[in-house]
PAZAPA-4460 file (N, C-alpha, C; in steps of 0.05 Angstrom, whole numbers, plus 32768, in hexadecimal, padded with zeros to 4 digits):
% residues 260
    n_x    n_y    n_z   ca_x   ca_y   ca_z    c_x    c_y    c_z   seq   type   mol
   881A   8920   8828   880E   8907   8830   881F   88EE   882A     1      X     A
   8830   88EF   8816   8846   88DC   880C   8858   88CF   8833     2      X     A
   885A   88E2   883D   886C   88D4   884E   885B   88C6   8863     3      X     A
   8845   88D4   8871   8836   88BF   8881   8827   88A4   8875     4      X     A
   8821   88A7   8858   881D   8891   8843   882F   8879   884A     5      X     A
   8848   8881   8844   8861   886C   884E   8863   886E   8865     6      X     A
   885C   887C   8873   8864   886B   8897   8847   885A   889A     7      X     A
   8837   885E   8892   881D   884A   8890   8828   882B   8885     8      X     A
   8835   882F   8866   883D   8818   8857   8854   8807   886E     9      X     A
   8866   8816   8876   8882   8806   8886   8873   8801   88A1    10      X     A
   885D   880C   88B3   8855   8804   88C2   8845   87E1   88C0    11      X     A
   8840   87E8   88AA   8828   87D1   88A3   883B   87B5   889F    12      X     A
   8853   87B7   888B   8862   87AD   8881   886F   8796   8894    13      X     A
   887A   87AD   88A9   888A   87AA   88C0   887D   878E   88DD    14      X     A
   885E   8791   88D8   8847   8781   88E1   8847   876A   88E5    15      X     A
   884A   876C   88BE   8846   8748   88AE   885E   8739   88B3    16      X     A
   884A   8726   88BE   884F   8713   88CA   8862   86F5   88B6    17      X     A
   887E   86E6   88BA   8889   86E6   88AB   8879   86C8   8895    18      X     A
   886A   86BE   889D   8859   86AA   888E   883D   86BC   8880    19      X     A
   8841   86DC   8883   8824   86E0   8871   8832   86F5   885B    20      X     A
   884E   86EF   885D   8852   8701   8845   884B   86F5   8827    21      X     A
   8847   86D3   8822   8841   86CB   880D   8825   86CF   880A    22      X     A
   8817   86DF   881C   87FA   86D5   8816   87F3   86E8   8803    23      X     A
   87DC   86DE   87EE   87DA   86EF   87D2   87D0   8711   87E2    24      X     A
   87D3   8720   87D6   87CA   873C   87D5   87AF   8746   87CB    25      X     A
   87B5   873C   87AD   87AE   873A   8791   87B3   8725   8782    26      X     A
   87A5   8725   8769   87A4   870C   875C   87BD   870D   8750    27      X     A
   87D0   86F2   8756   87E6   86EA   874E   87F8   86F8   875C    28      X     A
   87FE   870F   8766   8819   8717   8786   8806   8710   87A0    29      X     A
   881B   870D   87A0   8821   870F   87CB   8824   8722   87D5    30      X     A
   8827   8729   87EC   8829   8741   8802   8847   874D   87F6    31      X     A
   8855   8731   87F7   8871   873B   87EE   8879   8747   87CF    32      X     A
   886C   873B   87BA   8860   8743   87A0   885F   8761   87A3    33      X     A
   8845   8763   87B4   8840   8783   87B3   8856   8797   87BB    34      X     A
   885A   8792   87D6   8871   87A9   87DB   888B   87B0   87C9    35      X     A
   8891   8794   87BB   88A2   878F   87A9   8896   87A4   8794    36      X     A
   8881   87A4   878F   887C   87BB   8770   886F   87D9   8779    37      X     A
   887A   87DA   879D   886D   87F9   87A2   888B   87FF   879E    38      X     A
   88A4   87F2   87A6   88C2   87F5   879F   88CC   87F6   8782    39      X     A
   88B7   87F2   8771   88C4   87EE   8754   88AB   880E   874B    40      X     A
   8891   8813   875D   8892   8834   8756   889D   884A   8762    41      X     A
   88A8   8842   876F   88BB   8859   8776   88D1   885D   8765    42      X     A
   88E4   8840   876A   88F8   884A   8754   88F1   8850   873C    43      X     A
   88DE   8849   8725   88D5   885A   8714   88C8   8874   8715    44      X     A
   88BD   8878   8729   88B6   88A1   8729   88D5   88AE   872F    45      X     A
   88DB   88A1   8741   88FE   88B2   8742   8909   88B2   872A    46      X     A
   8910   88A3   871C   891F   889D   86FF   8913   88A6   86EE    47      X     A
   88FC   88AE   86EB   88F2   88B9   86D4   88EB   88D0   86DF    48      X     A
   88E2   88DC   86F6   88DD   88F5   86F8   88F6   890A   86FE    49      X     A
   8900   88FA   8717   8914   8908   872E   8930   890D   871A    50      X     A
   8938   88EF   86F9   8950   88EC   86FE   894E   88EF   86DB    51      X     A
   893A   88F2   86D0   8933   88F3   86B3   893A   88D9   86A7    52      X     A
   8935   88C4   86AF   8945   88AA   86A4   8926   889C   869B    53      X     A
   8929   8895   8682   8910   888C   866F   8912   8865   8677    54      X     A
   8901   8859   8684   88FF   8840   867D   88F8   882A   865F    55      X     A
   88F7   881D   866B   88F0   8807   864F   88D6   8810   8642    56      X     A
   88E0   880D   862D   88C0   881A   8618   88B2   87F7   8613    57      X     A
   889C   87FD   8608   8882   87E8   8601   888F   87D9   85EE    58      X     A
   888D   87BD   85EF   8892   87AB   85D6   8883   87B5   85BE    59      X     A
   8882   87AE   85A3   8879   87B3   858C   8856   87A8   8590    60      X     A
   8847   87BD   858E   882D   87BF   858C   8823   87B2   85AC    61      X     A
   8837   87BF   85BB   8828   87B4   85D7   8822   87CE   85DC    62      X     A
   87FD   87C6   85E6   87F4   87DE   8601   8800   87E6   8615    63      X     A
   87EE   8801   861C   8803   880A   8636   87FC   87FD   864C    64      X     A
   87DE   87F2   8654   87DC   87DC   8666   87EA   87C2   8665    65      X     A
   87F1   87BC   864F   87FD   87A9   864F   881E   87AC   8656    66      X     A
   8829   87BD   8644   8846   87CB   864E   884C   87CE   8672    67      X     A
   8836   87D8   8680   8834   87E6   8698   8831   87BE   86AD    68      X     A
   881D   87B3   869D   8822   8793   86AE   8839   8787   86A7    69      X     A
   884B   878D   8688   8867   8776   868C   8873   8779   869D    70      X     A
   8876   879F   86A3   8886   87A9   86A6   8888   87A6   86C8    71      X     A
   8872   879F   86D7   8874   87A8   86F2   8877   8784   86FB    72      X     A
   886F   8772   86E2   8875   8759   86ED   8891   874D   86E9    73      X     A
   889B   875E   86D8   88B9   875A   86D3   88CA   875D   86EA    74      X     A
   88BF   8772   86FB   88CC   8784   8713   88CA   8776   8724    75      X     A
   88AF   8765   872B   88A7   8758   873C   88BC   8746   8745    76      X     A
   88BE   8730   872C   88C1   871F   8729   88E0   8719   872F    77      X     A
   88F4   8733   8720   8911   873E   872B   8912   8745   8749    78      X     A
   88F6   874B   8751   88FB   874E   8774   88FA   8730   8784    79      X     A
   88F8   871D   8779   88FA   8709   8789   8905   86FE   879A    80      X     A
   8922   8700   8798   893D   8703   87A8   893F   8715   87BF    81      X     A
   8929   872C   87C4   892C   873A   87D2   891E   8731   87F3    82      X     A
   8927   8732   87FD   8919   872B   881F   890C   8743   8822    83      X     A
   88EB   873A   8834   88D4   874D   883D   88EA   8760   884A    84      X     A
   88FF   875D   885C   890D   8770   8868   891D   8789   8856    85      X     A
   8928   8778   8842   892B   8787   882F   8923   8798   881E    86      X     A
   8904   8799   881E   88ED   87A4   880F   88E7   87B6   8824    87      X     A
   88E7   87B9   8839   88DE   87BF   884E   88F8   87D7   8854    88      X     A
   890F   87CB   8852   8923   87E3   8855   8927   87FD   883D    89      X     A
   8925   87EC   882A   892A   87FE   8810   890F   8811   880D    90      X     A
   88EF   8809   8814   88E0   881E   880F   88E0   8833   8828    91      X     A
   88ED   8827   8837   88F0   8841   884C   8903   885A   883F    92      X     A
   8918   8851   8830   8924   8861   881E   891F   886E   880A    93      X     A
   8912   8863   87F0   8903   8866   87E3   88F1   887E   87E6    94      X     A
   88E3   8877   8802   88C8   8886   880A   88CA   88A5   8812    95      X     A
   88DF   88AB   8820   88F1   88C7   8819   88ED   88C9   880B    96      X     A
   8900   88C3   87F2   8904   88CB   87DD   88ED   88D5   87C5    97      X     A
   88D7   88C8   87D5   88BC   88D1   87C0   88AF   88DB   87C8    98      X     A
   88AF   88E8   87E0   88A8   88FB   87F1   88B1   8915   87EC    99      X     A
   88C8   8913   87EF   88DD   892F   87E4   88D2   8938   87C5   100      X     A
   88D5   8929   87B3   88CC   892A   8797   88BD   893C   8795   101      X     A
   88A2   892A   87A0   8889   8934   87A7   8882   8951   87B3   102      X     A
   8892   8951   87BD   889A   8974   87D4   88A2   8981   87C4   103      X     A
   88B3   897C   87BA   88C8   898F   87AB   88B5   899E   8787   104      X     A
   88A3   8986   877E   889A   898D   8766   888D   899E   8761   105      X     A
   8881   89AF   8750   8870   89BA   8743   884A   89B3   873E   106      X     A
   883F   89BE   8750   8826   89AD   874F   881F   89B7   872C   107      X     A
   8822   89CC   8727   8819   89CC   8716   8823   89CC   86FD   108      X     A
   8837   89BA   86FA   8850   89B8   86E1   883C   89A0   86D5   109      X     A
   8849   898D   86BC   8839   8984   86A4   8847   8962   86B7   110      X     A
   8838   894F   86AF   884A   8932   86B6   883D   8920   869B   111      X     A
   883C   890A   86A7   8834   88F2   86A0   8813   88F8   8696   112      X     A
   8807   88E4   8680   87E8   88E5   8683   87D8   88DB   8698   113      X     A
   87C3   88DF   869A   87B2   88C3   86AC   87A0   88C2   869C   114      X     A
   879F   88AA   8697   8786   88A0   867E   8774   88A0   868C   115      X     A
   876A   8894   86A2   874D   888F   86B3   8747   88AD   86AF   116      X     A
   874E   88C5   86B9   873E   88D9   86B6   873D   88E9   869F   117      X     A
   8749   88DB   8682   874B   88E6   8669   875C   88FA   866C   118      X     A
   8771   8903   867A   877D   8911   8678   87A6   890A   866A   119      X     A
   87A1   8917   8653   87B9   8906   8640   87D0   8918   8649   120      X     A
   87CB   892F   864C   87DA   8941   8659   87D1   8947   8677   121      X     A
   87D8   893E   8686   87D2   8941   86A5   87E6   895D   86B0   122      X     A
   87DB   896C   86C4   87EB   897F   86D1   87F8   8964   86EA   123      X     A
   8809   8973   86F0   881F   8962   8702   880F   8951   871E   124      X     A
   87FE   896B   8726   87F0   8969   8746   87D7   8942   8742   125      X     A
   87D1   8950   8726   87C2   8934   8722   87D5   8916   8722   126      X     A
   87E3   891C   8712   87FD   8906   8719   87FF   88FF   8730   127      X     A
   880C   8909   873E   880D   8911   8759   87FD   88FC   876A   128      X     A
   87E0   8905   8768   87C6   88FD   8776   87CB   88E5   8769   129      X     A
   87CE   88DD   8754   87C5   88BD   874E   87D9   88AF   8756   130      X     A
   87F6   88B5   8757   8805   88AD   8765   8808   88A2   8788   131      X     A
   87FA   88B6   8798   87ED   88B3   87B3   87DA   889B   87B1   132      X     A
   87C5   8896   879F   87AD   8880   87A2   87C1   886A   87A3   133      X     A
   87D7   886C   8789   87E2   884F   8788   87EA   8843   879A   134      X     A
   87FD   884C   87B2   880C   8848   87CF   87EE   8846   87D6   135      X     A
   87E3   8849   87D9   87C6   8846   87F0   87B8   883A   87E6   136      X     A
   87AD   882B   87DA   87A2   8815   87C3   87B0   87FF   87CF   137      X     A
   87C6   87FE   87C0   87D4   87E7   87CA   87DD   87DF   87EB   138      X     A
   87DE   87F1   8800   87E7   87F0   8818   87C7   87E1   881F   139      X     A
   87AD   87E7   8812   8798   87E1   881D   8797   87C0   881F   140      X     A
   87A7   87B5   87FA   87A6   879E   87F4   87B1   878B   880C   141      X     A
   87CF   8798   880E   87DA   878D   8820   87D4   8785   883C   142      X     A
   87C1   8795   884A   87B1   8798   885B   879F   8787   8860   143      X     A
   878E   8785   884A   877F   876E   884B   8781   8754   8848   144      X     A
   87A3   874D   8835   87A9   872D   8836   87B0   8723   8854   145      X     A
   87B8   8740   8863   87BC   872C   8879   87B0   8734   8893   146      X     A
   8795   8739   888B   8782   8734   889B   877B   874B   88B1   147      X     A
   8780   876B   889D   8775   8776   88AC   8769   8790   889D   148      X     A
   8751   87A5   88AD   8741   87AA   889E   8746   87C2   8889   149      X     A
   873E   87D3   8874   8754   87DF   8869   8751   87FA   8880   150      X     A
   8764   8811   8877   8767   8826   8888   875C   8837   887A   151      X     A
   8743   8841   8880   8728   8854   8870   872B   8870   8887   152      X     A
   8744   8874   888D   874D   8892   8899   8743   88AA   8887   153      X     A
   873A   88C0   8898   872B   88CC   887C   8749   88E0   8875   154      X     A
   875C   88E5   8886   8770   88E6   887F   877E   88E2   8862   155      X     A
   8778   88CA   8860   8785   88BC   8846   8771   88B7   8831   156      X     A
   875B   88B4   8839   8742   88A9   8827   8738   88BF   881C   157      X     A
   8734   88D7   882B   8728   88F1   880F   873B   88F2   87F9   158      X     A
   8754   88F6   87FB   875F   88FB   87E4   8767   88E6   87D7   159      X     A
   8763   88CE   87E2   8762   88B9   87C8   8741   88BF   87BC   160      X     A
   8732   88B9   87C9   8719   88BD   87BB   8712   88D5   87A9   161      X     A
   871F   88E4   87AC   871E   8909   87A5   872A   88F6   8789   162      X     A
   873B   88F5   878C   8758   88F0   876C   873D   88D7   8767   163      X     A
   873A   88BD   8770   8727   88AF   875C   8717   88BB   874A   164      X     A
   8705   88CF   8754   86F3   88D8   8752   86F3   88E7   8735   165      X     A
   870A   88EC   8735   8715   88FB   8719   870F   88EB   86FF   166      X     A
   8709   88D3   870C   86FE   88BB   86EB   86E2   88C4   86DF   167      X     A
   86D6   88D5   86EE   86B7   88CD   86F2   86AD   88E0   86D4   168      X     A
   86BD   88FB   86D3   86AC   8900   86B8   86B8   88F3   869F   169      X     A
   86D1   88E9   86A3   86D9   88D5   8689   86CC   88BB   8685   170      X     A
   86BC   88AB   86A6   86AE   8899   869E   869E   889C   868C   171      X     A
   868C   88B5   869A   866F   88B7   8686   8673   88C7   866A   172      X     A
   8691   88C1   865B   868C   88D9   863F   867E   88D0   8632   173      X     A
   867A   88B5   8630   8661   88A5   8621   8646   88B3   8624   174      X     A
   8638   88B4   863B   8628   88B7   8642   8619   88D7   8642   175      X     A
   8602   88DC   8634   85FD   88EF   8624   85DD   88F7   863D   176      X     A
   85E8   8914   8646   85CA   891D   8653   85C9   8940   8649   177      X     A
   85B5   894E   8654   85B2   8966   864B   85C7   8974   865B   178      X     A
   85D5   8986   8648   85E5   899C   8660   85D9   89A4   8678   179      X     A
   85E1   89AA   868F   85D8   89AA   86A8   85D0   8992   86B4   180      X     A
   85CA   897B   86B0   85C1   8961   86C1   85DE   8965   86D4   181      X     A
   85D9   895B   86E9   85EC   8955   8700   85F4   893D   870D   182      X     A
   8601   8934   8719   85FE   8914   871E   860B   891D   873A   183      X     A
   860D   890A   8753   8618   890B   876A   861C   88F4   8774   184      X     A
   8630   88F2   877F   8642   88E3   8785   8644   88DD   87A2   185      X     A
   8631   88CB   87B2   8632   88D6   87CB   863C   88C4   87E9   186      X     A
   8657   88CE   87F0   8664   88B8   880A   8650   88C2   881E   187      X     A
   865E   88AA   8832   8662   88BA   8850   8671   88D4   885F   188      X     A
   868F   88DD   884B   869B   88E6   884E   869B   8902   8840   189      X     A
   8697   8903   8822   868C   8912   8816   8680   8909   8805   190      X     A
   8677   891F   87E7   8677   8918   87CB   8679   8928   87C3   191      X     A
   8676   8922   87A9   867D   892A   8786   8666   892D   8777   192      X     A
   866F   8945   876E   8650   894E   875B   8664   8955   8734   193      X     A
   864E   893E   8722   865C   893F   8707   8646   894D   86FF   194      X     A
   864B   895E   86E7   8630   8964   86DA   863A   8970   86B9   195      X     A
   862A   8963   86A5   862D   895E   8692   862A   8983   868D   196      X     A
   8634   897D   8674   863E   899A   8665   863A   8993   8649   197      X     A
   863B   89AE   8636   8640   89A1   8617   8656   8990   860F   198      X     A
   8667   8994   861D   8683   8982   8614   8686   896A   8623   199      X     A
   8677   895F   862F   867E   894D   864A   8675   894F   8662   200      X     A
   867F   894A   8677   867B   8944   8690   8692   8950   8694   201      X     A
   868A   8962   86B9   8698   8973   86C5   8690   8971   86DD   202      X     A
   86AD   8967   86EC   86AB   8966   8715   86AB   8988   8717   203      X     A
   869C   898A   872B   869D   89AC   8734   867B   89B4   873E   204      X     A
   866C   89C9   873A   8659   89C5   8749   863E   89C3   873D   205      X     A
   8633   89B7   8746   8613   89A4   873F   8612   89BA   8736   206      X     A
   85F4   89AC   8725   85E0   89C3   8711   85D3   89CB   8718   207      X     A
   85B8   89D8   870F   85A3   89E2   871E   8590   89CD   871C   208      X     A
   8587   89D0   8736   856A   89BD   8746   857C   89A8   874A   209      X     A
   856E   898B   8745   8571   8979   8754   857F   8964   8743   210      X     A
   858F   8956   874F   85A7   8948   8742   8595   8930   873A   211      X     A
   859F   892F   8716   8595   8917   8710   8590   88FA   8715   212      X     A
   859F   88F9   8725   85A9   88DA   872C   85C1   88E4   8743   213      X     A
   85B7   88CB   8758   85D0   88D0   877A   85CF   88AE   877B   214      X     A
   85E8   88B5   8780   85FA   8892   877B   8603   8894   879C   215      X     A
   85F8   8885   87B5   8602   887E   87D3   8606   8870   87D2   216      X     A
   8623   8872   87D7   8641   885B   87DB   8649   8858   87F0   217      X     A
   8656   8842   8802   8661   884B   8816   8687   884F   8800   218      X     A
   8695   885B   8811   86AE   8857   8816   86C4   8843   8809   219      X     A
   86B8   8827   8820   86C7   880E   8818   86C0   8808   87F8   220      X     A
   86A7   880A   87F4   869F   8801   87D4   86A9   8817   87C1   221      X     A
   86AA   8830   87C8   86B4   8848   87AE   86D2   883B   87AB   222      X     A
   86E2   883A   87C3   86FF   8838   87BA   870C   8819   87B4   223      X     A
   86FF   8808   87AF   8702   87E6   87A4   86F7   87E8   8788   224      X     A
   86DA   87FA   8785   86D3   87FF   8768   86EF   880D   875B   225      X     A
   86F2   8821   875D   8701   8838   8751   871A   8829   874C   226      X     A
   8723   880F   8767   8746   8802   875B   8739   87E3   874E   227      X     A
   8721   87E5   8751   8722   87C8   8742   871F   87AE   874F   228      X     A
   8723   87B4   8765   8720   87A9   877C   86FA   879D   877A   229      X     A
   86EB   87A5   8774   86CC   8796   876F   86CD   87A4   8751   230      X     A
   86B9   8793   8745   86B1   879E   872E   8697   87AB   8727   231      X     A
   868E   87B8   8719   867D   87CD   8717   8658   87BA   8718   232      X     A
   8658   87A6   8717   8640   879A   871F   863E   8799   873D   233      X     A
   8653   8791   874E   8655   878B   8766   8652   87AF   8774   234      X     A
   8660   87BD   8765   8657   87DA   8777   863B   87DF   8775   235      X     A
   862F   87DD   8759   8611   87E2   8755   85FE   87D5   876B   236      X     A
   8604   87B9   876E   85FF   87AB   8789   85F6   87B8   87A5   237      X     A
   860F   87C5   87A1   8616   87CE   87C5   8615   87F4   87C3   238      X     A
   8613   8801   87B1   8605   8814   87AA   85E5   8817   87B7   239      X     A
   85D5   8833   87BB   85BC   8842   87B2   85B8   8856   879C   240      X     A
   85B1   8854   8785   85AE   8863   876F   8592   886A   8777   241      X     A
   8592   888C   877B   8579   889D   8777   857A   88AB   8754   242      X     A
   855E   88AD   874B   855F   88BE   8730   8566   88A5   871D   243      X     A
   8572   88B7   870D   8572   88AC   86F1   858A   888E   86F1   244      X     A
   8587   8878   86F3   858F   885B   86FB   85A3   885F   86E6   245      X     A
   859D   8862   86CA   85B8   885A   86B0   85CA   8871   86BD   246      X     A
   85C7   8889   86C2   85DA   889B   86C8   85F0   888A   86E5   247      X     A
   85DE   8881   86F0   85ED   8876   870E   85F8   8863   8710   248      X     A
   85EE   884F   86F9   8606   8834   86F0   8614   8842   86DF   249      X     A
   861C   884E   86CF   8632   8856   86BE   8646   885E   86D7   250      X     A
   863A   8877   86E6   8651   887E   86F6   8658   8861   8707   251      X     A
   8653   8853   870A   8657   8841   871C   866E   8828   8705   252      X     A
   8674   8831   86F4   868D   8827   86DE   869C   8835   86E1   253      X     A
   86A3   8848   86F2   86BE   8856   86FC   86D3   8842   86FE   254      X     A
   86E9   8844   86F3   8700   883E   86FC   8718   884A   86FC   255      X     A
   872E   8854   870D   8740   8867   8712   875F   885C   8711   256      X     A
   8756   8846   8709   877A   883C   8700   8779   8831   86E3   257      X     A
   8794   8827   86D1   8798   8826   86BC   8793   8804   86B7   258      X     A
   8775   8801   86A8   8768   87E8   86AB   875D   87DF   8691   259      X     A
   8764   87C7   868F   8754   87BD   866E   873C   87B1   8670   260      X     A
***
């Protein structure tokens, strides 16, 4: 999925128009901002995965969210000099290159953590997947500063939503029901069934009888909740919670990227 991802991104890129590359994306970058820091994750998954080369470690008693914002605004900010054409040529390069990676790896070798789904030791394939949302998250951003609608291909959209989805029993470890309760998760496209256990919460298949609580989402609202993009009052909003309501606002505090 990595390579039609990027012919999506350079298509889109290629579009913008040369007065809407300043237009914000996100709060505080631009169109140009962004592409600028989908070029600064590539060369960091190559360098640290492809080439074993360790980047800059955390200042003294800095967080990793915080480490992870100097660090991509530092990049940013070094990309300034660069022309949209230039951003535009180099991730066509780049975009190979993390494609191949991608091809070439081990789905099921050890990587990086992902904190959103509590996983401190992640198998590779999960990496992987969260890596795909990020390119497609952001291509959506970009999409929308300049005025067009995002691309909800189910192509591209199950398996971001699939990999979001992976937040959902670490949202609720708080949240305490009898082993067997079930919860459901329910698109247009598909859903997700969590269901509590003695140790936690577990995606895989509903319990017996009838699911405690069904959370109907559309689409556009699951994947803006999950990057942050709305916040978890505004999904509850635009949500239908059947069953048990506290179970259906908690899940509805999903979030699938690295957020304070």
């Amino acid at each position: 999925m990595f390579r039609p991802e990027r012919d999506e991104l350079l298509a889109c890129l290629r579009g913008v128009a040369a007065g809407d590359w300043a237009r914000q994306a996100v709060p505080g970058w631009s169109v140009r901002d962004v592409a600028a820091h989908l070029l600064g994750d590539d060369y960091g998954r190559l360098a640290r995965d492809r080439d074993g080369h360790g980047g800059p470690g955390p200042l003294e008693g800095e967080t990793l969210p915080a480490l992870i914002h100097r660090s991509n605004q530092e990049w940013v900010d070094a990309c300034a000099r660069l022309s949209p054409q230039c951003l535009i040529d180099t991730l066509a390069l780049t975009g190979e290159q993390i494609a191949a990676l991608w091809r070439d790896s081990d789905p099921d070798g050890h990587s990086l953590g992902v904190s959103w789904a509590g996983a401190e030791d992640a198998p590779l394939w999960l990496d992987c997947a969260r890596d795909f949302t990020e390119y497609w998250v952001h291509r959506q951003q970009i999409r929308q500063a300049v005025g067009l609608a995002p691309d909800l291909r189910e192509e591209f959209l199950v398996p971001v939503l699939d990999t979001f989805l992976r937040a959902l029993p670490f949202t609720l470890r708080g949240v305490r029901r009898s082993p067997g309760t079930w919860l459901l998760v329910s698109t247009p496209v598909r859903s997700w069934d969590v269901t509590a256990t003695g140790h936690g919460w577990s995606l895989g298949e509903p319990g017996d009888g009838v699911a405690a609580a069904v959370v109907h989402v559309d689409v556009d609202t699951l994947w803006r909740l999950c990057s942050r993009g709305i916040e978890p009052a505004q999904a509850v909003g635009r949500a239908r919670i059947e069953g048990d309501e506290g179970l259906g606002r908690a899940a509805l505090r999903m979030v699938s990227i690295i957020h304070e």
